[in-house]
Every structure is written in structure tokens, then in C-alpha cells.
N, C-alpha and C positions, 0 to 999 in steps of 0.2 A: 795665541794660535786659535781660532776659528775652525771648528766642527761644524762642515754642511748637515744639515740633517740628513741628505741624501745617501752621505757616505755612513752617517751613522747607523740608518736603517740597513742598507745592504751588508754593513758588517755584523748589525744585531742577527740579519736572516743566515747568512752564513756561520754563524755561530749556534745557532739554534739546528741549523740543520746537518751540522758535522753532530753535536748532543743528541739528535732524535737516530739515526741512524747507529748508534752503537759505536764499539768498537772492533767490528768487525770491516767497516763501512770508512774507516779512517784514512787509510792508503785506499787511495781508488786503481784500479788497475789502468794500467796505460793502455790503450789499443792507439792503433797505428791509425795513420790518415790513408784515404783512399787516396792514389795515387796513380789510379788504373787510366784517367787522361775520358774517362765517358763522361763525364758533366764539364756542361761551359759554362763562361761567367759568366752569358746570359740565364741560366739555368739557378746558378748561384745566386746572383742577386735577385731574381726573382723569389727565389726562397727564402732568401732575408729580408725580402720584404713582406711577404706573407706572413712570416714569423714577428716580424714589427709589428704586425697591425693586430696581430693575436694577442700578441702582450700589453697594447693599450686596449683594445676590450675586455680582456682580462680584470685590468686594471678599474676602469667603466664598469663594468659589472661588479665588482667587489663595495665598488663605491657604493653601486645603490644599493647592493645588498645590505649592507650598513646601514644604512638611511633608512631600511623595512628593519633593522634590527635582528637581521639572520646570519649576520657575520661576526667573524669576533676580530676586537681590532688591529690587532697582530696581524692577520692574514691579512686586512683591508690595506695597511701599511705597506706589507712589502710587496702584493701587485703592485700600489699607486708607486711603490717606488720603483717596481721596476718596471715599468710603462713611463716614470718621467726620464729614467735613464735611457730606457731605448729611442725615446721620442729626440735626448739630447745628442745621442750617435745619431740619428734619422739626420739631425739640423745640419750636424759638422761636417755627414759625406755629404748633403747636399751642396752645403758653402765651398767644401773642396770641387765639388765635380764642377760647377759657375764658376768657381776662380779657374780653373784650368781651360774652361770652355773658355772666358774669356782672353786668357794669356794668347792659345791658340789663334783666336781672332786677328789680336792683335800682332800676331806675329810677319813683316813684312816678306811678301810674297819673290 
């Protein structure tokens, strides 16, 4: 059985970060989804992608930070890891939304 490093970092981070927040922070409380019908899914995706693009700078930034020696490598790890994970969602809806565009296409009229 093969361990991605990617999966091993996000679980190192999640694990680290349930330990730093106590145990008061261990159950998170549930809030409910907006459901109020005011944002569209233009609205929506548009925010996931700004959010995308935050988390690979994030990530870009951590890096070089490192490379001057002002980061410690923990931290540099789990941006870059989570900047290649968002980057790998970015690739999978793009592949979906192309194969659908082209199913569409192809569909006789």
C-alpha cells in the first residue's frame, strides 16, 4: 500500500491542528448552510475561484519564504500542500466541465 505524500501531509496538518486548538475545539459546532436562495452559481464559483487562487499564492509565498529562511518547514509543507490539492480540484472540474461541453456538442440535434 502506497502513501501519497500529499495525503500524508493533509493528515499530518489535520492532526496538528485538532492538538493545537485544545480540547475545547474538538467537536466543532455545526452551523447550518445558507439556504436563503440570494447567491447564484455564478456567484459561487466565482468565489471558488478566488479562493483557488488565494491558496496557491499562499502556497508561492510560503515557498519563498523558505528559500529566505523565514519560514519554518511545517508551515511551508502544508500551504504547498494545500495549493497542490486545490490546483488538483482546479484540473478535475475543469476536465469535467470539457467533457460535458463536449458530450453537449456532440449530441445530435
Amino acid at each position: 500500500m502506497a502513501v501519497l505524500p500529499a495525503a500524508a501531509a493533509a493528515a499530518y496538518q489535520s492532526i496538528a491542528q485538532m492538538g493545537a486548538a485544545g480540547p475545547a475545539a474538538a467537536a466543532p459546532a455545526i452551523v447550518p448552510a445558507d439556504i436563503s436562495g440570494a447567491g447564484s452559481f455564478s456567484n459561487f464559483l466565482s468565489d471558488a475561484v478566488k479562493d483557488s487562487i488565494g491558496t496557491i499564492k499562499q502556497g508561492e509565498k510560503m515557498a519563498t519564504k523558505q528559500l529566505a529562511g523565514q519560514a519554518d518547514i511545517v508551515d511551508v509543507v502544508n500551504a504547498v500542500n494545500s495549493a497542490e490539492i486545490t490546483l488538483d480540484t482546479v484540473v478535475a472540474v475543469r476536465d469535467k466541465v470539457v467533457a460535458a461541453y463536449q458530450s453537449i456538442m456532440n449530441m445530435p440535434i
